[in-house]
One Martini backbone bead per residue (centre of mass of N, CA, C, O) as a GRO file, in nm:
protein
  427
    1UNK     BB    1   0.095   0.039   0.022
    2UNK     BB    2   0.019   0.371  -0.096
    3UNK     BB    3   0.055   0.717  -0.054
    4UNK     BB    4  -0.161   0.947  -0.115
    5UNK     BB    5  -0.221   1.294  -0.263
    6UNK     BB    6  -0.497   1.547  -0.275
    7UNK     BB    7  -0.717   1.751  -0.427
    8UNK     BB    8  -0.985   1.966  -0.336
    9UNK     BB    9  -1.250   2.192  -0.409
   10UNK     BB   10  -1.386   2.452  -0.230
   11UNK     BB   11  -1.644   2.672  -0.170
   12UNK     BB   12  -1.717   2.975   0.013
   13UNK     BB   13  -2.026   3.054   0.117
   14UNK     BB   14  -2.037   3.084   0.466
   15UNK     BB   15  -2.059   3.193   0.785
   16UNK     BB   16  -2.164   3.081   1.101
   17UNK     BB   17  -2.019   3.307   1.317
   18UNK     BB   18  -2.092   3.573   1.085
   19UNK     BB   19  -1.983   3.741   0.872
   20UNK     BB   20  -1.860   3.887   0.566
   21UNK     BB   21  -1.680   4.096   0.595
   22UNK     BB   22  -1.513   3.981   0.856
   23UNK     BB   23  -1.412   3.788   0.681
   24UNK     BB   24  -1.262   3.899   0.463
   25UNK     BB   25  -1.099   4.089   0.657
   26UNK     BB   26  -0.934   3.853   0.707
   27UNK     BB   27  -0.833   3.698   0.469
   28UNK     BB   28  -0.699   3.940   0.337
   29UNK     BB   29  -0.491   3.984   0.547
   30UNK     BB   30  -0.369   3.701   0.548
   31UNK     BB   31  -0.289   3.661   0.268
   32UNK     BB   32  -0.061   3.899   0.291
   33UNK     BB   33   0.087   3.783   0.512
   34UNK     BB   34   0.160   3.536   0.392
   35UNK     BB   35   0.356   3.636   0.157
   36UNK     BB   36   0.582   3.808   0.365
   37UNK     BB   37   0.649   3.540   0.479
   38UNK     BB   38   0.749   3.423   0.227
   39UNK     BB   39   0.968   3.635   0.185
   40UNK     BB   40   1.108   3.642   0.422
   41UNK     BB   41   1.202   3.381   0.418
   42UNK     BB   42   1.371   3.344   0.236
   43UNK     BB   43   1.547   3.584   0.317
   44UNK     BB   44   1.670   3.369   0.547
   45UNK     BB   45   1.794   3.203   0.397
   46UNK     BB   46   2.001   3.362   0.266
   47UNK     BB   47   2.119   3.437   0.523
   48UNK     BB   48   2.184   3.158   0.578
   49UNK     BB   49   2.365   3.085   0.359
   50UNK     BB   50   2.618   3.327   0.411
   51UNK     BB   51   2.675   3.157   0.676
   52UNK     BB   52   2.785   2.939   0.566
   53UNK     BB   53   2.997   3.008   0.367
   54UNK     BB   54   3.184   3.155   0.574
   55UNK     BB   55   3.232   2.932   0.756
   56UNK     BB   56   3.350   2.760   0.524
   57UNK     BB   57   3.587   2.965   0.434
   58UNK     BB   58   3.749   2.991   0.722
   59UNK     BB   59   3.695   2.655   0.844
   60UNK     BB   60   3.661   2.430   0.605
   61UNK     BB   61   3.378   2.359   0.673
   62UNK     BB   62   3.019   2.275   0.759
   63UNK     BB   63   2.770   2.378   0.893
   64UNK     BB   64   2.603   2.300   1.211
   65UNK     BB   65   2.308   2.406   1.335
   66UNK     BB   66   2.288   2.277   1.625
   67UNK     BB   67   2.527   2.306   1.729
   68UNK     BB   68   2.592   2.622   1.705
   69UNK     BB   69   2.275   2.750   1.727
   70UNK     BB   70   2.015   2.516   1.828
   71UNK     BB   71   1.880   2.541   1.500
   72UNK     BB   72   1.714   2.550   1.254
   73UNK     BB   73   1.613   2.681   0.935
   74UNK     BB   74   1.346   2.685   1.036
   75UNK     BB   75   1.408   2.752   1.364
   76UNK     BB   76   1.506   3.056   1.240
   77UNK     BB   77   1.247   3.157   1.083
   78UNK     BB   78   1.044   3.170   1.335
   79UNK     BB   79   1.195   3.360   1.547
   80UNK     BB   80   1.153   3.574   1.412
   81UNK     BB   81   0.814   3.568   1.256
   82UNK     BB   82   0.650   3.545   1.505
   83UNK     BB   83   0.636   3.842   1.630
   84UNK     BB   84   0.556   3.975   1.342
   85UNK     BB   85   0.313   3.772   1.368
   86UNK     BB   86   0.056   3.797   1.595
   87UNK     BB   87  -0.247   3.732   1.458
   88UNK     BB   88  -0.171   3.459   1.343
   89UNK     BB   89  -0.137   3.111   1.362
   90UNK     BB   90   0.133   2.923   1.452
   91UNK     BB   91   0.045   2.679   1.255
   92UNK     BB   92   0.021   2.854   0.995
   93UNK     BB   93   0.291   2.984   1.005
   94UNK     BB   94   0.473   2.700   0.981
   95UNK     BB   95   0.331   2.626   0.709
   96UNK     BB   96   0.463   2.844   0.526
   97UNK     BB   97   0.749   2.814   0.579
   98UNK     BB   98   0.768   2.540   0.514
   99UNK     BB   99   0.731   2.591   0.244
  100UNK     BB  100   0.961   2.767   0.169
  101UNK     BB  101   1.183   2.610   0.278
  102UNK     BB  102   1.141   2.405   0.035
  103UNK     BB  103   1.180   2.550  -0.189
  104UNK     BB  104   1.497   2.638  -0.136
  105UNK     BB  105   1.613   2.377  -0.116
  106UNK     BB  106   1.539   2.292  -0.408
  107UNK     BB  107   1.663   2.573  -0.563
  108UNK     BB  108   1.954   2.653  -0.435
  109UNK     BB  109   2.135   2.540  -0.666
  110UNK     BB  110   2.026   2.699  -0.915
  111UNK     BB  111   2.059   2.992  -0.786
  112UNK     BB  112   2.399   2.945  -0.736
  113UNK     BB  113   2.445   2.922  -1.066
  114UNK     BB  114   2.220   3.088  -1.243
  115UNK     BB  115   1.925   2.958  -1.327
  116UNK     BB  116   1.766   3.086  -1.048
  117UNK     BB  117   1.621   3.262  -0.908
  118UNK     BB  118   1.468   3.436  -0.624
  119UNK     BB  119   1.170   3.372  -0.476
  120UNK     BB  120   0.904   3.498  -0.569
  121UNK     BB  121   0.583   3.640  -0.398
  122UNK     BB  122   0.265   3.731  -0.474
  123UNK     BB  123  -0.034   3.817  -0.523
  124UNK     BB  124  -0.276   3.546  -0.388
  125UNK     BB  125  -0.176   3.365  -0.222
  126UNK     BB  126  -0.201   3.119  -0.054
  127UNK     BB  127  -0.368   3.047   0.304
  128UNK     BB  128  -0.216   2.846   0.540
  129UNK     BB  129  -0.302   2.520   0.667
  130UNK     BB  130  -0.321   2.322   0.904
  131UNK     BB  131  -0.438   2.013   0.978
  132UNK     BB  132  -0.536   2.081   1.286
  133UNK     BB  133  -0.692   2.357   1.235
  134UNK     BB  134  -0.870   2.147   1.053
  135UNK     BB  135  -1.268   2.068   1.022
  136UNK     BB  136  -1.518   1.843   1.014
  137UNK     BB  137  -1.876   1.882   0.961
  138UNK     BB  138  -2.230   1.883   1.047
  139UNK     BB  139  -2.483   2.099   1.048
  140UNK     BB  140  -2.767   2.266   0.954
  141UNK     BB  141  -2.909   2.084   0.742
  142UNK     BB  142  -2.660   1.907   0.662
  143UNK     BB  143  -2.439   2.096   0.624
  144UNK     BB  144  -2.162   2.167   0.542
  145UNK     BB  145  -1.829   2.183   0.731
  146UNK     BB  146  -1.566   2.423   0.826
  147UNK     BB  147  -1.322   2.436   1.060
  148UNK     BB  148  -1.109   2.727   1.147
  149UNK     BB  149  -0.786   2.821   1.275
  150UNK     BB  150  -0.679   3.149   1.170
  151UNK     BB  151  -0.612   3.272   1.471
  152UNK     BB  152  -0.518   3.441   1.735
  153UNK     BB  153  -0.559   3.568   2.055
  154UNK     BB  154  -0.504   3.844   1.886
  155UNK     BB  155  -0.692   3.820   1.663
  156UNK     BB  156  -0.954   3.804   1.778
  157UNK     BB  157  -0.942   4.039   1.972
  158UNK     BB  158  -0.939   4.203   1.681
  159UNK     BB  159  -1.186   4.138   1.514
  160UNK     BB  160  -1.406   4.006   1.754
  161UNK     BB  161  -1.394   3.660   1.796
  162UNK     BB  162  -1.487   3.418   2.042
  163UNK     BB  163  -1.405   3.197   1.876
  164UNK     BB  164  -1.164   3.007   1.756
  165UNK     BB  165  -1.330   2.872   1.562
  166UNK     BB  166  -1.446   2.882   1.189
  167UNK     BB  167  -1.737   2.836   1.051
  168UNK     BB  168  -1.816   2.705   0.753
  169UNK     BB  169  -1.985   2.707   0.436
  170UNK     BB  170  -1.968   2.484   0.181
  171UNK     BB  171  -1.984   2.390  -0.184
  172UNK     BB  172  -2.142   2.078  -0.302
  173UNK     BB  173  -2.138   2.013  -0.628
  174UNK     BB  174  -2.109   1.704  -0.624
  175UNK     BB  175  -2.039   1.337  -0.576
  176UNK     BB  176  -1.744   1.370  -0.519
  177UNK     BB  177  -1.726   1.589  -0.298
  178UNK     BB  178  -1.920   1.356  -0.110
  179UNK     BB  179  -1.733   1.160  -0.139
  180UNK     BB  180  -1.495   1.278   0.013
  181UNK     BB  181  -1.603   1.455   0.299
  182UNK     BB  182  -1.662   1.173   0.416
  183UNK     BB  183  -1.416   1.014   0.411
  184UNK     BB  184  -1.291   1.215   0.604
  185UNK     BB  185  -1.475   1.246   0.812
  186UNK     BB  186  -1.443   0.915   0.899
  187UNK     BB  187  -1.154   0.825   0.804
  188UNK     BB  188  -1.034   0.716   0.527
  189UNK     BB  189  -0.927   0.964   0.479
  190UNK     BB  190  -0.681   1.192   0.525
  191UNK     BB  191  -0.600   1.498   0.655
  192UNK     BB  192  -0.441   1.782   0.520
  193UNK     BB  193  -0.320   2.021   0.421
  194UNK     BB  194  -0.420   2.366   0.360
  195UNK     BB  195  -0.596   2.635   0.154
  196UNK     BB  196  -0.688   2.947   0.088
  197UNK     BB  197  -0.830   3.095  -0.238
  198UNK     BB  198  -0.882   3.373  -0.481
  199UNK     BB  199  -1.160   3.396  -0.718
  200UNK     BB  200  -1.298   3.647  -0.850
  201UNK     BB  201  -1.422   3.712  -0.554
  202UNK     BB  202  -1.347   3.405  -0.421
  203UNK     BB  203  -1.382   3.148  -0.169
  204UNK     BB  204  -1.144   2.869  -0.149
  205UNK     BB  205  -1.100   2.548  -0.045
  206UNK     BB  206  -0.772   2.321  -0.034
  207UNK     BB  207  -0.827   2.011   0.011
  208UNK     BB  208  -0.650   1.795   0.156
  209UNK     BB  209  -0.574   1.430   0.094
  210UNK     BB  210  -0.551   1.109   0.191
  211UNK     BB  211  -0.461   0.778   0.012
  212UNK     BB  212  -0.461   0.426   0.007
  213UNK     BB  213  -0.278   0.244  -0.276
  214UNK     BB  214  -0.250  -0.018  -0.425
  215UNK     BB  215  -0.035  -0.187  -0.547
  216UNK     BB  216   0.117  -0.230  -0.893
  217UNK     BB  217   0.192  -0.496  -1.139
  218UNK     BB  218   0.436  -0.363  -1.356
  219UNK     BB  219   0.580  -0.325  -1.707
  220UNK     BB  220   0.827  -0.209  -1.847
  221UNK     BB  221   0.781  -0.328  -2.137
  222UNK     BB  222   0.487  -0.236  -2.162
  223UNK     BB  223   0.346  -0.017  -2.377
  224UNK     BB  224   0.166   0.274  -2.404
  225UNK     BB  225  -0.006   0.429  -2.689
  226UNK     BB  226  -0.060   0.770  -2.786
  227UNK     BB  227  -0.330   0.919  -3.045
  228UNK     BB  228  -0.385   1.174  -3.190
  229UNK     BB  229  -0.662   1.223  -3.393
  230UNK     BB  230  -0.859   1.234  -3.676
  231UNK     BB  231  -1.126   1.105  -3.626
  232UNK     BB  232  -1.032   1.062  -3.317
  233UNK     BB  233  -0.905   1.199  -3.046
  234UNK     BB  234  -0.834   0.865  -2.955
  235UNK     BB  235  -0.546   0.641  -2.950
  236UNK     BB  236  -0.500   0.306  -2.836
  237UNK     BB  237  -0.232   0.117  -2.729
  238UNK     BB  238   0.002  -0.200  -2.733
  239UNK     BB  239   0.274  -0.397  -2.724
  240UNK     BB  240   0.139  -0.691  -2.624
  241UNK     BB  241  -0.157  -0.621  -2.778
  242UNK     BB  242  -0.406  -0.586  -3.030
  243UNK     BB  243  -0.532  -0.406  -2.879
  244UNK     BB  244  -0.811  -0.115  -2.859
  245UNK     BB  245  -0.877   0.240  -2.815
  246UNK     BB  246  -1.123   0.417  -2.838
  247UNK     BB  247  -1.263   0.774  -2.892
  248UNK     BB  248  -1.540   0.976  -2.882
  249UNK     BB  249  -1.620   1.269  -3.054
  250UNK     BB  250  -1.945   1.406  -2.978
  251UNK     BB  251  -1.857   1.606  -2.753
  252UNK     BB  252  -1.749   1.811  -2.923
  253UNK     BB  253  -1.910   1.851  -3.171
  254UNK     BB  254  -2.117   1.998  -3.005
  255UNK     BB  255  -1.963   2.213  -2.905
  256UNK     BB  256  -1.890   2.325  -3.168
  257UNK     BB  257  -2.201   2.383  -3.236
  258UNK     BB  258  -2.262   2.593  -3.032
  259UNK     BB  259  -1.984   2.791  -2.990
  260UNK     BB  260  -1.779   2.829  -3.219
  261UNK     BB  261  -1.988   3.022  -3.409
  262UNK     BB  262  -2.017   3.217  -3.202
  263UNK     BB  263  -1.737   3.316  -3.135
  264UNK     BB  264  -1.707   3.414  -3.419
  265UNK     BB  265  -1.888   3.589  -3.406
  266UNK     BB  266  -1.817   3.801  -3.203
  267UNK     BB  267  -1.506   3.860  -3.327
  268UNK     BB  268  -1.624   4.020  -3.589
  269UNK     BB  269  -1.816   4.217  -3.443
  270UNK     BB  270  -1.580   4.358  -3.264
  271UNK     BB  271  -1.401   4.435  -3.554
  272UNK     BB  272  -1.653   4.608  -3.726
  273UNK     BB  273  -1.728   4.818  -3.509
  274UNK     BB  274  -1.846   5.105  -3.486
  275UNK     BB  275  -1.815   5.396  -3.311
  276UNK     BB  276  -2.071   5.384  -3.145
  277UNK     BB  277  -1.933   5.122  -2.998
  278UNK     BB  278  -1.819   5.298  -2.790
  279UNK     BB  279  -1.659   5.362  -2.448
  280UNK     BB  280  -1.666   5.166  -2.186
  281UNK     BB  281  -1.459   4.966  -2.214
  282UNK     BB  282  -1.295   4.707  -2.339
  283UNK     BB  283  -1.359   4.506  -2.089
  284UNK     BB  284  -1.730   4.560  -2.198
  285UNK     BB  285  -1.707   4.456  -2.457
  286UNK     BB  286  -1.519   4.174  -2.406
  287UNK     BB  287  -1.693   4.000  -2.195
  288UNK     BB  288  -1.830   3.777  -2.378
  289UNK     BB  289  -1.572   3.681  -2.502
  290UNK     BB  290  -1.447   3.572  -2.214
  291UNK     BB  291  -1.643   3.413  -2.127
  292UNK     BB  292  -1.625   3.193  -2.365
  293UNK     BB  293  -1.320   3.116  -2.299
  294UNK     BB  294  -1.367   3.008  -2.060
  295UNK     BB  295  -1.582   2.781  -2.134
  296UNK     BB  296  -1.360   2.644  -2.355
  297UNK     BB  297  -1.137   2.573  -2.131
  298UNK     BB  298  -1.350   2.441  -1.937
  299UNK     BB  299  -1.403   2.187  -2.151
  300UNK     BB  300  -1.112   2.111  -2.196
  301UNK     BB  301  -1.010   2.046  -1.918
  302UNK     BB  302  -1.209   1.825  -1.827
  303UNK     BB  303  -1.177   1.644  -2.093
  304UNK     BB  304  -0.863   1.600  -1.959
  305UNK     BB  305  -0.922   1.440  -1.740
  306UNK     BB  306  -1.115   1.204  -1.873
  307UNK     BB  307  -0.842   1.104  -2.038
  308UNK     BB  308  -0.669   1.046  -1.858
  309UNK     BB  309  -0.758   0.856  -1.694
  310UNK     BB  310  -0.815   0.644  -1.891
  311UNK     BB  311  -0.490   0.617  -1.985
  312UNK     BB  312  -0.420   0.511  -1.685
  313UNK     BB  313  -0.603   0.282  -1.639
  314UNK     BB  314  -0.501   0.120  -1.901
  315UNK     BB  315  -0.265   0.095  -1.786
  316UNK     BB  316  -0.336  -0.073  -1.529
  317UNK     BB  317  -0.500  -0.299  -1.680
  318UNK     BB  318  -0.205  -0.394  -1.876
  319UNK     BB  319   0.032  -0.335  -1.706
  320UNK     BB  320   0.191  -0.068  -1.777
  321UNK     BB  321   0.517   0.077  -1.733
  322UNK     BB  322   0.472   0.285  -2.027
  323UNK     BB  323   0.376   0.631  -2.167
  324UNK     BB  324   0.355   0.725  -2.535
  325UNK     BB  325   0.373   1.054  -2.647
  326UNK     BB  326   0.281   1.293  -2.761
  327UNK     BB  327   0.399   1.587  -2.853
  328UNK     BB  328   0.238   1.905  -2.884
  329UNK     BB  329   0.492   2.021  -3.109
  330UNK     BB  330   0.379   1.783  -3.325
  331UNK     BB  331   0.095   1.848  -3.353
  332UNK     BB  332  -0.157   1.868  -3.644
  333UNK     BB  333  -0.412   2.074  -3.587
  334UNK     BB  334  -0.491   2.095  -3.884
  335UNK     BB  335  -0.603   1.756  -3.856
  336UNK     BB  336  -0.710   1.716  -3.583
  337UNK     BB  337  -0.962   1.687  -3.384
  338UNK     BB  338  -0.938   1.875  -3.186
  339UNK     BB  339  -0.689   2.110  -3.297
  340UNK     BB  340  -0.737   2.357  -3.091
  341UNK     BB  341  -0.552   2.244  -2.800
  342UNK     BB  342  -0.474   2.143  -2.462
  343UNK     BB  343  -0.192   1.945  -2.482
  344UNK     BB  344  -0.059   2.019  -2.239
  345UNK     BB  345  -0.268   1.966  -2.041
  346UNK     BB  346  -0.306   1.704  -2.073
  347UNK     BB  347   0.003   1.612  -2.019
  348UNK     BB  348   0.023   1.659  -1.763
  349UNK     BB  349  -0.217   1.475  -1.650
  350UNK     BB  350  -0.099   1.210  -1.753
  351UNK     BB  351   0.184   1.261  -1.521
  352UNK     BB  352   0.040   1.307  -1.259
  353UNK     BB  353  -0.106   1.048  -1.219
  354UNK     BB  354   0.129   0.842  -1.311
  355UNK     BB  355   0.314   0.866  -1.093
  356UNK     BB  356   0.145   0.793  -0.886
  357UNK     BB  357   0.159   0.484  -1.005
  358UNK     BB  358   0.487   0.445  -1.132
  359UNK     BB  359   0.446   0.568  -1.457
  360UNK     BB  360   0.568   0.636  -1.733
  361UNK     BB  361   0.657   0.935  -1.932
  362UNK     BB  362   0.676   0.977  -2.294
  363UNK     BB  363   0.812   1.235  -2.468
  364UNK     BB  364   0.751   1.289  -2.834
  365UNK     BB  365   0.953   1.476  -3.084
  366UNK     BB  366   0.820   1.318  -3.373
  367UNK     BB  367   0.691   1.228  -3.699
  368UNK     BB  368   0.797   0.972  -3.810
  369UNK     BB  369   0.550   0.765  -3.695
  370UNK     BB  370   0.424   0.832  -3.997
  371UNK     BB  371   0.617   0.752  -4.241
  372UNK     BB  372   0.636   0.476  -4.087
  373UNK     BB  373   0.628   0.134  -4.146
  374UNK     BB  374   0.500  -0.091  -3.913
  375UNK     BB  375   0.614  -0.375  -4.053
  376UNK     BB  376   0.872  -0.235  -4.259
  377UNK     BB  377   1.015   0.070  -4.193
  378UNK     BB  378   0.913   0.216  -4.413
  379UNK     BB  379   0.990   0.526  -4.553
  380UNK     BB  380   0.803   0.744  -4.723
  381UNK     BB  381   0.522   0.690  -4.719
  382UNK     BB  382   0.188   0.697  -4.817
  383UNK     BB  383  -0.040   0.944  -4.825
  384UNK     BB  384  -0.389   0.954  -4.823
  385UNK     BB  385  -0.698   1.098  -4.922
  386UNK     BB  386  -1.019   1.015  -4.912
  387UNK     BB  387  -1.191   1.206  -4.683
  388UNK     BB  388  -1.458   1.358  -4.494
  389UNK     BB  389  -1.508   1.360  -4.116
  390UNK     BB  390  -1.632   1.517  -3.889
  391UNK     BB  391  -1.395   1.761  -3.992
  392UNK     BB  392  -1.188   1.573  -4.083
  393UNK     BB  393  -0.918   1.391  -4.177
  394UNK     BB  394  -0.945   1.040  -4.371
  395UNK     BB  395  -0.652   0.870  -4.379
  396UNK     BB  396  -0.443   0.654  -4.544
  397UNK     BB  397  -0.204   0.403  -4.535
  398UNK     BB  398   0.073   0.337  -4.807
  399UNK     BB  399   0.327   0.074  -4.893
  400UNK     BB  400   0.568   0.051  -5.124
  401UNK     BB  401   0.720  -0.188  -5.017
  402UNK     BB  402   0.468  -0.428  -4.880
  403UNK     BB  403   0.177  -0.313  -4.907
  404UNK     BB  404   0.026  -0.127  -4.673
  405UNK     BB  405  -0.334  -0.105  -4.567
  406UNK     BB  406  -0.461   0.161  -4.373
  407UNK     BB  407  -0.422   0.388  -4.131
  408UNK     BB  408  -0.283   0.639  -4.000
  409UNK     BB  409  -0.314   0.583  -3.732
  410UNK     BB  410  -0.261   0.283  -3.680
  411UNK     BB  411   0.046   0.343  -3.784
  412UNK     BB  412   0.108   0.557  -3.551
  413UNK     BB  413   0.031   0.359  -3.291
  414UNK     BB  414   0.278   0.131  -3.351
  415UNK     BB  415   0.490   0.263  -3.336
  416UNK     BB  416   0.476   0.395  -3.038
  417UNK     BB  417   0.518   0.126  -2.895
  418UNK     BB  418   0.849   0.093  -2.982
  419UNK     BB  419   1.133   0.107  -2.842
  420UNK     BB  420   1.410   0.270  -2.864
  421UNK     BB  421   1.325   0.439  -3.087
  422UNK     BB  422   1.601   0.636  -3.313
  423UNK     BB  423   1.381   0.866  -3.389
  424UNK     BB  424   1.310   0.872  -3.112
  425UNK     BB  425   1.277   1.142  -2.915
  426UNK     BB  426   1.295   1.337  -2.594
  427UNK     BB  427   1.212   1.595  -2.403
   0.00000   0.00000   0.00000
């Protein structure tokens, strides 16, 4: 068994001790409190770096922080912060610390190098919670409720609140949300920390939570291999099987004639109005095309969790302990059944799965695995084009060398499947 930790979102809806305004203006508060603390903690990492290099120039050994400090440098970055903000709670200050404190440590050989800057927190950045100071519980009339210990005792008499937690009320929006909620609350998943962040003038609770998942027995030659198609989204083979799974693309084409014909008219409209529709301010005249980009973005990345599942689930049942996919930037966008699609987003989230599961992501970048025939290998083979299917180019496939007549997918995506091949490079 391995713990997994994964991120759920809730909006949170209102406070049950309290109005919205002074909830607000406490968030508001931390958020920036919290920001000063992670740029102050680098700031001390640094001064912590330059004492140990002096240290080690001086007297020719590394210092060791214990023996001459008596704390470590979480245990000194604390110390300084801990007086400097004494409104924020003690273990969530602590909990931020920790945060930069891990970045600067992971980041620091490339910054000493000059490959990388020193970490700046702009503003936005979440609130952390300790783990300790998050509880779950069911309100009045069945509501979600999470309990967050938010400040110390001199916060709560700075702001007004007379109990040490302050109660809110999230919003759980589907079946998926009410069942991480209830199984961390039964105590089947672990709560680890929590972050609030604030998006569009709402603010939203990211609740971590762990749980135990069985070891999958993966083989590491079986090869799991993925391919943006024209005719279909994604075909998926495998290398040690002749087995195939394709994805059905009838809910783009659907969104695609509800959406992109008003959004292209939208942007032609936009560009060709007179004199007389000015004056609002560009940001109001482009509202409602902001919003609809907003909509294909959300269709999009929704989209992309539902296939890297499947991508990934597909790799566990079939044993593959690895997935190779094209890169992004050799996919040809002009013939792809997708389009002008999130392939980055995608990708990302296909590795970021598949890790959790201990299986490997290759990310190809080369287009051979297209003019190349999977039978005889002979290089520079016909692609013809056949005809018209659901607004994309379904294209055939036929080798001059030993006459193999298939389709443009089936032959690259059996290509993709073959290890160590010489004209696939990674990125």
């Amino acid at each position: 068994m391995t713990q997994h930790i994964r991120v759920m979102q809730y909006q949170i809806v209102k406070p049950c001790n309290g109005d919205w305004s002074t909830l607000a203006k406490v968030l508001s508060y931390l958020q920036n409190a919290t920001r000063q603390v992670l740029n102050k903690t680098i700031q001390l990492c640094w001064e912590w770096q330059g004492f140990g290099s002096d240290y080690k120039r001086k007297f020719g050994e590394n210092a060791v922080d214990r023996e001459l400090l008596g704390y470590s440098l979480f245990g000194f970055c604390y110390h300084q912060l801990r007086q400097e903000f004494p409104l924020i709670h003690s273990s969530n200050i602590s909990q931020s610390i920790q945060r930069a404190v891990l970045r600067w440590n992971s980041d620091a050989p490339e910054i000493l190098n000059g490959v990388k800057s020193v970490p700046c927190y702009k503003r936005g950045v979440g609130v952390d919670l300790h783990k300790d100071t998050v509880r779950l519980k069911r309100g009045k009339n069945n509501e979600f409720v999470v309990s967050m210990n938010l400040l110390s005792l001199i916060g709560r008499k700075e702001f007004g609140f007379k109990s040490a937690a302050l109660d809110t009320v999230i919003k759980v929006a589907d079946g998926r949300q009410r069942q991480i909620f209830s199984r961390v609350l039964s105590g089947e998943y672990g709560l680890g920390a929590c972050q609030i962040v604030c998006h569009k003038r709402k603010w939203f609770l990211q609740m971590r939570y762990k749980l135990a998942v069985k070891e999958r027995q993966l083989n590491s030659n079986h090869i799991l291999a993925v391919r943006m198609g024209i005719e279909r989204p994604l075909y998926i083979a495998f290398s040690h099987t002749s087995s195939r799974v394709t994805l059905n693309g009838d809910n783009v084409t659907a969104f695609r004639k509800k959406f992109m014909a008003r959004y292209a008219g939208m942007i032609r409209q936009k560009t060709m109005q007179g004199g007389g529709n000015i004056g609002r301010g560009k940001a109001k005249r482009f509202e409602r095309i902001e919003s609809m980009r907003t909509k294909i973005s959300g269709f999009q990345k929704s989209l992309n969790h539902k296939y890297s599942r499947i991508i990934v689930e597909q790799a566990v049942l079939n044993r593959c302990g690895t997935i190779q996919i094209e890169s992004p930037n050799v996919i040809r966008r002009q013939t792809a059944f997708l389009g002008n699609w999130a392939y980055f987003d995608l990708k990302r989230k296909v590795e970021y799965k598949a890790q959790q599961l201990g299986i490997k992501v290759v990310c190809l970048k080369t287009r051979d695995y297209e003019q190349r025939c999977s039978q005889c290998g002979h290089l520079n083979a016909v692609r013809e084009t056949s005809k018209v299917l659901s607004g994309a180019y379904a294209r055939s496939f036929f080798c001059e060398s030993c006459g193999l007549l298939t389709t443009v997918d089936e032959n690259a995506v059996q290509n993709l499947t073959l290890p160590n091949k010489p004209v696939m490079s990674q990125d």
